[in-house]
C-alpha positions in Angstrom: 6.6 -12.8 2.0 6.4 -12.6 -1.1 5.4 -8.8 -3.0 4.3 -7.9 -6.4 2.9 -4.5 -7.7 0.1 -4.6 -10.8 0.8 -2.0 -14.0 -1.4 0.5 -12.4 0.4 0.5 -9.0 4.1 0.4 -11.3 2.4 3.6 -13.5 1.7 5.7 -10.3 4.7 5.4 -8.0 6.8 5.9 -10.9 4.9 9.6 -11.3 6.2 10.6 -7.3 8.2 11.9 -5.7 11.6 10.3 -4.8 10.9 10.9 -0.8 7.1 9.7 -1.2 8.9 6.0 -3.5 11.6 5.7 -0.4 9.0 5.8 2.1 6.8 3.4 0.7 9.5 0.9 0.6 10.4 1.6 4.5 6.5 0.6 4.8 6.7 -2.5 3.1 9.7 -3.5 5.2 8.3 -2.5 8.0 5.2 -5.0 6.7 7.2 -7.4 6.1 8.6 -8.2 10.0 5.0 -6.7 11.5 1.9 -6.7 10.0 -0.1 -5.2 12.6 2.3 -2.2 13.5 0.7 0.5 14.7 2.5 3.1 12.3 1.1 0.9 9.3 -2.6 1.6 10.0 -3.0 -1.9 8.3 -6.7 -2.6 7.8 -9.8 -3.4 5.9 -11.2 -1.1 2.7 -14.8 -1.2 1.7 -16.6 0.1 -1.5 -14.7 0.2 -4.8 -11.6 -1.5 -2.9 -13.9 -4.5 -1.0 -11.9 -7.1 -0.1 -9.0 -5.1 -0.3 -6.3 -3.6 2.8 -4.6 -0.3 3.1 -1.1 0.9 5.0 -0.2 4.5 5.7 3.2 5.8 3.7 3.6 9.2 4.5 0.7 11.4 6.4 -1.3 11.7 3.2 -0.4 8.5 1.1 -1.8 5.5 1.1 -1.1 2.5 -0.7 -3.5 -0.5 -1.5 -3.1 -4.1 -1.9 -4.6 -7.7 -1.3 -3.6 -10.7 0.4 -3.5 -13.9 -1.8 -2.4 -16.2 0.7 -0.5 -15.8 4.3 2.8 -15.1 1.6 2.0 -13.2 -1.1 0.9 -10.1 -1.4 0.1 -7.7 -4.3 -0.2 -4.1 -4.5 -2.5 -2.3 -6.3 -2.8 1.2 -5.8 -1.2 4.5 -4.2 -2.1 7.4 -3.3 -3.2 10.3 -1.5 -6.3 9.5 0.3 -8.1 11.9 -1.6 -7.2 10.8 -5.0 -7.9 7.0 -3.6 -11.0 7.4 -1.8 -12.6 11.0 -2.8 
């Protein structure tokens, strides 16, 4: 699978914390070999991130991203679910 992160995304998780960074990168592993793992939370956003998915980092982060294809995927956004979706 193939993974990139847009400026905003690259902005953001450069701002947090060093535990928050290494467990986003577990999550993207974890994504990786199993999409639909339960731990992920992988699913469908609506609104101002329509056509969009989310995954679960940590308890309160979130980060956001869309499928181009079946291989590549970009990321978008992170945050805590306030910040994304208050």
């Amino acid at each position: 699978m193939q993974v990139s992160f847009s400026t905003n995304f690259n902005k953001k998780i450069k701002k947090m914390s060093a535990k928050v960074v290494d467990k986003f990168f577990e999550r993207l592993e974890l994504l990786k070999r199993d999409k639909s793992n339960p731990i992920l939370n992988n699913h469908k956003l609506h609104g101002e991130y329509e056509g969009c998915r989310s995954i679960n980092v940590t308890g309160n982060f979130r980060a956001v991203f869309e499928y181009f294809d079946e291989d590549k995927i970009v990321f978008s956004d992170i945050g805590t679910h306030p910040e994304l979706y208050g």
